[in-house]
Kinemage of the C-alpha trace (Angstrom):
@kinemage 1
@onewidth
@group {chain A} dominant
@subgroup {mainchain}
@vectorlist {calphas} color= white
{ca unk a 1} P -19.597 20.558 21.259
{ca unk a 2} L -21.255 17.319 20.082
{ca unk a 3} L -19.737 14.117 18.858
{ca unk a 4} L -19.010 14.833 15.661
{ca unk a 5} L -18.741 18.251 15.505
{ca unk a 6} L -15.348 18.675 15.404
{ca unk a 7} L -15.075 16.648 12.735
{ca unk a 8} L -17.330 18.975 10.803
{ca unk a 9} L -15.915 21.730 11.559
{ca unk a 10} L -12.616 21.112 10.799
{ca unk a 11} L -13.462 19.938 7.516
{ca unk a 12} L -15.079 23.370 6.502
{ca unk a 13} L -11.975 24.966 7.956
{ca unk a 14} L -9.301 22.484 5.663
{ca unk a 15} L -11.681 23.063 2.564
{ca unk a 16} L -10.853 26.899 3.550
{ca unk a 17} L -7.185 26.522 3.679
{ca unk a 18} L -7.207 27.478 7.684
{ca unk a 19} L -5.635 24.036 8.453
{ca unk a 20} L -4.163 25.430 11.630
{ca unk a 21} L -7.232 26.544 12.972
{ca unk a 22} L -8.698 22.865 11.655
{ca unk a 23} L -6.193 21.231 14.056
{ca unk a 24} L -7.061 23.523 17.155
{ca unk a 25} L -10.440 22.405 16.409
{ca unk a 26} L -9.875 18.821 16.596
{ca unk a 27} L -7.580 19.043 19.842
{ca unk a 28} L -10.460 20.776 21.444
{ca unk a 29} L -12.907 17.739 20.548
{ca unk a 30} L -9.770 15.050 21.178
{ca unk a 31} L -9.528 17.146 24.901
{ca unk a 32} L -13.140 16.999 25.457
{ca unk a 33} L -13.440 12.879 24.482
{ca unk a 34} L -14.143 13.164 21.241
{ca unk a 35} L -12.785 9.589 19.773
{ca unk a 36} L -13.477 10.554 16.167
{ca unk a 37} L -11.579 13.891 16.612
{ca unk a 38} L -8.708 11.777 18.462
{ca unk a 39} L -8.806 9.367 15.408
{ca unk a 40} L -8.512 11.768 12.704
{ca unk a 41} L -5.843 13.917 14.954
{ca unk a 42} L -3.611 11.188 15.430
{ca unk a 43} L -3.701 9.966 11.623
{ca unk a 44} L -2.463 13.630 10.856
{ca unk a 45} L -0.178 13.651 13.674
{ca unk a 46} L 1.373 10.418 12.491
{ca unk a 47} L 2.046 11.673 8.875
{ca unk a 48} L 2.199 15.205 9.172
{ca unk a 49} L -0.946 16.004 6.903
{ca unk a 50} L -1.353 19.788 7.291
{ca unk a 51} L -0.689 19.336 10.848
{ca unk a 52} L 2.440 19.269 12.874
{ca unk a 53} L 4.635 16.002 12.218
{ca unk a 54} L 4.204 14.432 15.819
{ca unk a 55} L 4.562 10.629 15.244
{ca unk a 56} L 4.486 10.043 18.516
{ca unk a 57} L 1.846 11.870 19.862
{ca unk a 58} L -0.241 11.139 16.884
{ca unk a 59} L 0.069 7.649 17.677
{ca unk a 60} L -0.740 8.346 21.380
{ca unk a 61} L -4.104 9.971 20.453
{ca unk a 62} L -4.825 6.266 18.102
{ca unk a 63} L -4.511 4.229 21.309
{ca unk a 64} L -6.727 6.097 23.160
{ca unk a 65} L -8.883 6.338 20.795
{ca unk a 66} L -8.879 2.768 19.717
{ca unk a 67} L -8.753 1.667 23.613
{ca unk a 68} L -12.152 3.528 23.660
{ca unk a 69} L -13.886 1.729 20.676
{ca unk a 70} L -13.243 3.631 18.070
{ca unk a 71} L -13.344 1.315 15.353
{ca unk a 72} L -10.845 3.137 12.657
{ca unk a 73} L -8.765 3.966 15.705
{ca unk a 74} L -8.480 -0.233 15.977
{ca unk a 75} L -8.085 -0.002 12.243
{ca unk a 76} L -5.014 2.343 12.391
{ca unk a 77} L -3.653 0.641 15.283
{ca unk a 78} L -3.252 -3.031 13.432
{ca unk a 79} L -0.667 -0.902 11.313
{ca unk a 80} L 0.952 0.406 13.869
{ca unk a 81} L 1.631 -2.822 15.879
{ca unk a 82} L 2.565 -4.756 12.437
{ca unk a 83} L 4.919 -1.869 11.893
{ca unk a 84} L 6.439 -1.537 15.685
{ca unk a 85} L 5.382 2.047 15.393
{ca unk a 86} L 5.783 3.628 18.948
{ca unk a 87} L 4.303 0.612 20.336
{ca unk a 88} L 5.606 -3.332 20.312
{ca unk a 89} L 5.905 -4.891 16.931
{ca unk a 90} L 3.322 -7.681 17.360
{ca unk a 91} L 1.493 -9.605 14.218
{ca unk a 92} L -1.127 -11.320 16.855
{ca unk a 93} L -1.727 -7.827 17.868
{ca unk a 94} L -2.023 -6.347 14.891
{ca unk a 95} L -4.749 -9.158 13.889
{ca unk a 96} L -6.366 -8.804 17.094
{ca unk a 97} L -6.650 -4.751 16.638
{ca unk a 98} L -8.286 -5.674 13.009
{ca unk a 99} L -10.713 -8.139 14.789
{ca unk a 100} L -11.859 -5.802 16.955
{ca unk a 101} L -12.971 -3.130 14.593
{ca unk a 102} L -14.325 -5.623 12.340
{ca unk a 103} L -16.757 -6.575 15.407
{ca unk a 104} L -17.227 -3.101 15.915
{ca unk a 105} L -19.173 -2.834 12.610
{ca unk a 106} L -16.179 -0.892 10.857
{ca unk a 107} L -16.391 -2.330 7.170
{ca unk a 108} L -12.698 -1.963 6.017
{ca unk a 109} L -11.838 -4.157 8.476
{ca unk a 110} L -13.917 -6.530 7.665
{ca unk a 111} L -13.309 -6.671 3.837
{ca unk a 112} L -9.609 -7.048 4.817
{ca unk a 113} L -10.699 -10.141 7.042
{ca unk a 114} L -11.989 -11.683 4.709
{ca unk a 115} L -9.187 -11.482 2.088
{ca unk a 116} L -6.501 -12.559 4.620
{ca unk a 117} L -8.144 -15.446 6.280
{ca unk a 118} L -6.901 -18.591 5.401
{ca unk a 119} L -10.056 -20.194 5.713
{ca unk a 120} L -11.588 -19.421 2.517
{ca unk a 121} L -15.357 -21.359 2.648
{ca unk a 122} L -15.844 -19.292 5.508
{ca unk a 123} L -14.566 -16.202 4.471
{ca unk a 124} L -17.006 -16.983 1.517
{ca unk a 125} L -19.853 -18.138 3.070
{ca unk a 126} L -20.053 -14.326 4.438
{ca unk a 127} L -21.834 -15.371 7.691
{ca unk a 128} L -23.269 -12.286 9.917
{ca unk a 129} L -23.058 -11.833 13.541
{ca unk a 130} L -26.643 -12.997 13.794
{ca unk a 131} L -25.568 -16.488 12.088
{ca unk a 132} L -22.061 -16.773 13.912
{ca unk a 133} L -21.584 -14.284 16.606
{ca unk a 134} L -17.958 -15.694 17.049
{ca unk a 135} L -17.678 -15.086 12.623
{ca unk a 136} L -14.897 -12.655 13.066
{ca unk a 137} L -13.124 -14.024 15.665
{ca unk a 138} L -12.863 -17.714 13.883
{ca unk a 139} L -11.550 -15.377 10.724
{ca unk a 140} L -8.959 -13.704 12.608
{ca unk a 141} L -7.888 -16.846 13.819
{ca unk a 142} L -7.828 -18.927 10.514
{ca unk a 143} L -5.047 -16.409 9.231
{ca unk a 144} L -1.604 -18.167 8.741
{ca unk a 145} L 0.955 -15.911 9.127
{ca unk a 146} L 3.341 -18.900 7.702
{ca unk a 147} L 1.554 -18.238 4.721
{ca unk a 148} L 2.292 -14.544 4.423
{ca unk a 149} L 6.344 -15.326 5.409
{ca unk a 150} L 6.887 -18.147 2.539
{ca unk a 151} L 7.641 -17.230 -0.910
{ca unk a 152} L 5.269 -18.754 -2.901
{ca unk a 153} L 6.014 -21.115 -6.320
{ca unk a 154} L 7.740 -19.781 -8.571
{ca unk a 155} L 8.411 -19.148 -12.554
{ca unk a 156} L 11.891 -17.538 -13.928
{ca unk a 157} L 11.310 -15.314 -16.880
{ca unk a 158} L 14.889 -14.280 -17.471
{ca unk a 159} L 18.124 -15.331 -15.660
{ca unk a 160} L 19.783 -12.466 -16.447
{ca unk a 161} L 18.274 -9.579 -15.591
{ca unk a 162} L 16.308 -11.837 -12.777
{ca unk a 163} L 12.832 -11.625 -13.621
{ca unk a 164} L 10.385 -14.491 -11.804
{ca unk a 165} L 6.780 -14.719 -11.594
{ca unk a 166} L 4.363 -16.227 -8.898
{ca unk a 167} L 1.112 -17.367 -10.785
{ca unk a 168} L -1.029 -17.695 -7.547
{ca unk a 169} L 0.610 -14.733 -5.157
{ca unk a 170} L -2.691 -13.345 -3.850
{ca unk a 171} L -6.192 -14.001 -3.875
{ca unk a 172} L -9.066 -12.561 -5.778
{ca unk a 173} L -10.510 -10.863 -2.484
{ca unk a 174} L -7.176 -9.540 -2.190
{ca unk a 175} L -6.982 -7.891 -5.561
{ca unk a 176} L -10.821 -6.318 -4.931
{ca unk a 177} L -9.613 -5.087 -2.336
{ca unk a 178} L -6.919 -2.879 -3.804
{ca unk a 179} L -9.025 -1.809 -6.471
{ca unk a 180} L -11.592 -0.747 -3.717
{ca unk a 181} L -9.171 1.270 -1.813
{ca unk a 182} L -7.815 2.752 -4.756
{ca unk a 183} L -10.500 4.201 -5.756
{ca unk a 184} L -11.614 7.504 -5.344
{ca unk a 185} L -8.685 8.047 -5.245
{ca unk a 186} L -6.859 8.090 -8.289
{ca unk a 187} L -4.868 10.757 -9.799
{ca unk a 188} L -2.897 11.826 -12.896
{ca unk a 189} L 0.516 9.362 -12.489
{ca unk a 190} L 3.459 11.607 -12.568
{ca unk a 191} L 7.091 11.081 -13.822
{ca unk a 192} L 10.448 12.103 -11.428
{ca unk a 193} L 12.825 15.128 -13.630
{ca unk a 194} L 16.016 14.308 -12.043
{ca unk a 195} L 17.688 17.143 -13.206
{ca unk a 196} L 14.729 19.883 -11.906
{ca unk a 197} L 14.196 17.721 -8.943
{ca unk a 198} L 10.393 17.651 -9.804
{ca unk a 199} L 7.697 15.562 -10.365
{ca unk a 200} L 5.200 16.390 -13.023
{ca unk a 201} L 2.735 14.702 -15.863
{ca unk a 202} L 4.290 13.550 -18.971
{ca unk a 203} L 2.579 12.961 -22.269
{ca unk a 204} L 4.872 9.186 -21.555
{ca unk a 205} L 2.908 8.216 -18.670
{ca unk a 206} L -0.990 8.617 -19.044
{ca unk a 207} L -2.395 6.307 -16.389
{ca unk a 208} L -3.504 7.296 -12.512
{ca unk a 209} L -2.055 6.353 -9.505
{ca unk a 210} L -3.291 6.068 -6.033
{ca unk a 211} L -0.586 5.392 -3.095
{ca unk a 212} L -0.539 4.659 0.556
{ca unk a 213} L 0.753 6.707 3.254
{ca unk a 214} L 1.775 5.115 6.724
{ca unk a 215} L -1.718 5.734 7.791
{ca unk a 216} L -3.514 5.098 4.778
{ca unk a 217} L -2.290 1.431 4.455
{ca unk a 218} L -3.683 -1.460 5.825
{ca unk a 219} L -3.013 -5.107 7.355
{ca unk a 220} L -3.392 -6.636 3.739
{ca unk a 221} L -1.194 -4.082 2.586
{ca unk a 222} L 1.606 -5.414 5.162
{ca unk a 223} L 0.864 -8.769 4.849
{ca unk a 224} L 1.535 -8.548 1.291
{ca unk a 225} L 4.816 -6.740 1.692
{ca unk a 226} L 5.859 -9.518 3.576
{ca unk a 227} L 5.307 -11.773 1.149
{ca unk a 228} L 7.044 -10.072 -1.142
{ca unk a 229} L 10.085 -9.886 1.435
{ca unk a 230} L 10.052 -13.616 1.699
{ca unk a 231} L 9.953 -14.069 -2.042
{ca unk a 232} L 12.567 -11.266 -2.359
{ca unk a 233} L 15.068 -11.933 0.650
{ca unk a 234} L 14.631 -7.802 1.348
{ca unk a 235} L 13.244 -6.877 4.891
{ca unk a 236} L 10.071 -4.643 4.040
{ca unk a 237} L 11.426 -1.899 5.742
{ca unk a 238} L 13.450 -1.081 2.738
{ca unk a 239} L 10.444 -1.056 0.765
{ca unk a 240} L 8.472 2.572 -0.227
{ca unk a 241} L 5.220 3.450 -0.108
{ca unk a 242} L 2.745 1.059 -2.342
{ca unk a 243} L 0.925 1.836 -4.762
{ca unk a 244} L -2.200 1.184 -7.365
{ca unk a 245} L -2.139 2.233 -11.204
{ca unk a 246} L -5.077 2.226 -12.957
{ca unk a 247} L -4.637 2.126 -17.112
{ca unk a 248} L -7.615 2.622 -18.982
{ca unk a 249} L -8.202 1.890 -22.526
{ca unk a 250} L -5.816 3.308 -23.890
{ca unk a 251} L -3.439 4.804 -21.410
{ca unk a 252} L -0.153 3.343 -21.204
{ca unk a 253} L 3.609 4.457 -19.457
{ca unk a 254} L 6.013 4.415 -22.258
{ca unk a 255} L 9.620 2.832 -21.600
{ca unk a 256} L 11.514 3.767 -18.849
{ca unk a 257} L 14.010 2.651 -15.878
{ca unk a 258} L 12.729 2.197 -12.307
{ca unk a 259} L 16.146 2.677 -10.838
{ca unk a 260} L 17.532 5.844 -9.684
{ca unk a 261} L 18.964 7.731 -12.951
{ca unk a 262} L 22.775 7.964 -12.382
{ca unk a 263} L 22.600 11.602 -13.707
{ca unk a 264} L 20.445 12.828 -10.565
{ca unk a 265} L 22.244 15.733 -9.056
{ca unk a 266} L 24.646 14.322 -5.693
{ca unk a 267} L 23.643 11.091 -7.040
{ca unk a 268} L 26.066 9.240 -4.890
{ca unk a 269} L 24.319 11.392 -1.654
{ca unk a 270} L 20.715 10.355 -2.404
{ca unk a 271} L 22.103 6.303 -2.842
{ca unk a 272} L 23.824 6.437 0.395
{ca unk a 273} L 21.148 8.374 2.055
{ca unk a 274} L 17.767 6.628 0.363
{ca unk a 275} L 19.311 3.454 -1.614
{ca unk a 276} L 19.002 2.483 -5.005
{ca unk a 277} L 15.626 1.431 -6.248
{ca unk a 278} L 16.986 -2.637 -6.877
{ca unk a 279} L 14.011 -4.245 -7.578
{ca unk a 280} L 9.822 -3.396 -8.864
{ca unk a 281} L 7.672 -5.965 -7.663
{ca unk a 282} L 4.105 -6.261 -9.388
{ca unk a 283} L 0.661 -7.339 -8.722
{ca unk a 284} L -1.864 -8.044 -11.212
{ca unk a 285} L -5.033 -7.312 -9.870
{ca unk a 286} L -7.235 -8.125 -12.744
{ca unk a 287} L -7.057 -9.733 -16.538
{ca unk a 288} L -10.106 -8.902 -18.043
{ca unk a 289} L -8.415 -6.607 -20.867
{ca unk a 290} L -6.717 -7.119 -24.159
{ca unk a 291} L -3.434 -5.520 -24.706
{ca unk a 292} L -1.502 -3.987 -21.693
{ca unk a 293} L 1.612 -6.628 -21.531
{ca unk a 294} L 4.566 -5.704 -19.163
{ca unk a 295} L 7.277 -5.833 -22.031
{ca unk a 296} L 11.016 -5.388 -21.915
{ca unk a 297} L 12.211 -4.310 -25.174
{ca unk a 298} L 15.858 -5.716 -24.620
{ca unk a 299} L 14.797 -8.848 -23.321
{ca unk a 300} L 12.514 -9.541 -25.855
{ca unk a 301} L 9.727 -10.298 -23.267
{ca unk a 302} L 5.826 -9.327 -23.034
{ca unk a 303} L 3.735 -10.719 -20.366
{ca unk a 304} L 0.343 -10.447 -19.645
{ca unk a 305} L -0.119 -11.108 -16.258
{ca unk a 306} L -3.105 -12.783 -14.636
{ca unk a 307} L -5.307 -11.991 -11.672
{ca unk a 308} L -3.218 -12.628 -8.795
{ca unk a 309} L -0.198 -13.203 -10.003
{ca unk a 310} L 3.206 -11.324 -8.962
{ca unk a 311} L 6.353 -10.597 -11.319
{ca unk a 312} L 9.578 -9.266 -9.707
{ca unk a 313} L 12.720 -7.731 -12.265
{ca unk a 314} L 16.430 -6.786 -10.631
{ca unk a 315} L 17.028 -3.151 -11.763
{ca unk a 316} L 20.329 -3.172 -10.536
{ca unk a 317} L 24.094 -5.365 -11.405
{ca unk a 318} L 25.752 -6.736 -8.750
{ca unk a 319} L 27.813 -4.093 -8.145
{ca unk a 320} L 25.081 -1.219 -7.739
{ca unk a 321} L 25.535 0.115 -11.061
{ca unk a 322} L 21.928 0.431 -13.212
{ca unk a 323} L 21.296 -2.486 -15.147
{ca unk a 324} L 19.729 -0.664 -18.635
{ca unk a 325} L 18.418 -4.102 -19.689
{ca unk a 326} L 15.530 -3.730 -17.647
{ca unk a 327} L 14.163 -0.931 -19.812
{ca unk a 328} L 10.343 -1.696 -19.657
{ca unk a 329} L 7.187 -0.806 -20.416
{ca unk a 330} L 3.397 -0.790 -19.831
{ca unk a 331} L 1.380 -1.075 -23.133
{ca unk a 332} L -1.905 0.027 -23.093
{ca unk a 333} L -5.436 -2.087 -22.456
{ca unk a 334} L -6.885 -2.142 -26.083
{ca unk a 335} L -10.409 -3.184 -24.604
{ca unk a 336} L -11.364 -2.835 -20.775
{ca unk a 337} L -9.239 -1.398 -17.788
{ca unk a 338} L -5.973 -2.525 -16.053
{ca unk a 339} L -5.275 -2.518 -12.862
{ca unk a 340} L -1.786 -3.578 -11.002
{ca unk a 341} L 0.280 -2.461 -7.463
{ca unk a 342} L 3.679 -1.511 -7.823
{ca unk a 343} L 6.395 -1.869 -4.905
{ca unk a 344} L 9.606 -0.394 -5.361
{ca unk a 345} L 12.131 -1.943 -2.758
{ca unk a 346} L 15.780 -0.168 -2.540
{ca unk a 347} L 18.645 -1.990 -1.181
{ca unk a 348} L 18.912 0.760 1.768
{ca unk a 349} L 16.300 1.649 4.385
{ca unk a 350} L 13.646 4.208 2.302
{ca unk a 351} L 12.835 7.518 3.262
């Protein structure tokens, strides 16, 4: 079996529905030293993607992988030491892990480099090894993690409901980056029918959504929930999976609550077992539209955000109960496309 054969092969076997026999296939490259096959096994390991859900393993089958070069293997493992994922939580680790598969030519890695480092004329100068062979080690180290931990300055929007915004939470590289990830792979958004226990498309919500699974996230990614944790006082843990919406011209989600309805079936079950959704935190990755404010009808309050900038809202009273103030909206672009990542955090630690 060559290299990349198994990879090959088990593609044409997924795109057949035989995902079983896809995995067999990829254990048989993994077994014979295959680090692609041990890459993409352990990313379906991890998550459970038409594979058996072996965390542990999967993650065993990254390290190897990544201790033999593979550069996505490095790329996965930065997530799994920012996360303490079967191996020591370690930020320097995780940056190191990115470092190396940035020198070994993998181009994610690199892109995310160069939005984190805090070094910004030479993350723009864009040197190349044959400039500065030391390029993406001097990025690596130029990123302040101090930065990342420290809630950033600050606007209040509303008291009560607490709604702030941070005009300058992330970069521009930062937002392209998003958009990049997201796309490609964007689908229909859908809306949660607590009753039928369903998800499904709504004529109320029109725009796409792409989100992040524990293997499909990234260092930015991370480093951006902790940001939000700092400006939030919530450990990230307790946050769910991100996400991207795209909204163009046109398309719009109507108003709606981002807590968890209080009619849900065993309501008081899924709070204690999941949490309540307490607060949305938003990223405005671009601004070049008309139209498509962020209103709240019973605050009186539309905002159009700007590139970069983050906007937090409380869903929830005090007490737990669902605060209906924060009834809200997202009007539609009249003229170009909108694009913004959504973070629900819940007061409990997420499924």
């Amino acid at each position: 079996m060559d290299f990349s054969e198994a990879i090959t092969k088990a593609d044409r076997l997924d795109a057949q529905g035989r995902h079983q026999e896809a995995i067999n296939i990829l254990l048989a490259g993994a077994e014979k030293g295959d680090i692609e096959a041990k890459t993409r096994l352990g990313k379906r390991m991890i998550v459970g993607d038409r594979a058996p859900s072996l965390p542990k393993d999967g993650v065993g089958y990254i390290v190897e992988a990544a201790e033999a070069g593979s550069p996505e293997a490095l790329g996965v493992l930065s997530v799994l030491f920012a996360l303490g994922m079967y191996v020591k939580q370690d930020w320097r680790q995780a940056l190191n892990a990115l470092r190396l598969s940035a020198e070994n030519q993998w181009e994610d890695a690199r892109i995310q480099l160069l939005a984190i480092a805090s070094n910004r004329e030479l993350a723009s100068s864009r040197k190349t090894e044959e400039d500065n062979p030391d390029y993406w080690l001097q990025l690596a180290a130029s990123v302040d993690f101090d930065y990342w931990s420290t809630p950033p300055t600050s606007n209040t929007l509303s008291e009560d409901p607490l709604i702030k915004t941070y005009p300058e939470f992330v970069n521009n590289d930062v937002c392209a980056w998003l958009i990049r990830k997201a796309q490609g792979r964007l689908t229909r958004a859908q809306v949660y029918d607590s009753v039928k226990r369903t998800v499904t498309e709504s004529h109320t919500r029109t725009n796409s959504a792409a989100m992040f699974n524990m293997v499909e996230t990234d260092l930015v990614n991370l480093l951006i929930q902790m940001r939000m944790a700092a400006s939030t006082g919530i450990n990230f843990r307790n946050f769910e999976a991100a996400t991207v919406l795209h909204y163009a011209s046109g398309e719009q989600i109507s108003e709606h609550y981002d807590f968890i309805d209080p009619n849900t079936p065993d309501y008081e079950k899924v709070i204690r077992e999941q949490g309540q959704r307490i607060i949305t935190f938003i990223i405005y990755l671009n601004d070049d539209y008309k139209g498509g404010e962020t209103v709240f009808p019973e605050l009186d309050i539309s905002h159009h955000g700007s590139q970069g900038e983050g906007i937090f809202f409380v869903n929830a009273l005090k007490d737990g109960r669902s605060d209906l103030r924060t009834l809200h909206a997202g009007r539609p672009p009249l003229d170009g496309e909108k694009w913004i990542a959504t973070q629900f955090i819940r007061n409990s630690f997420a499924l």
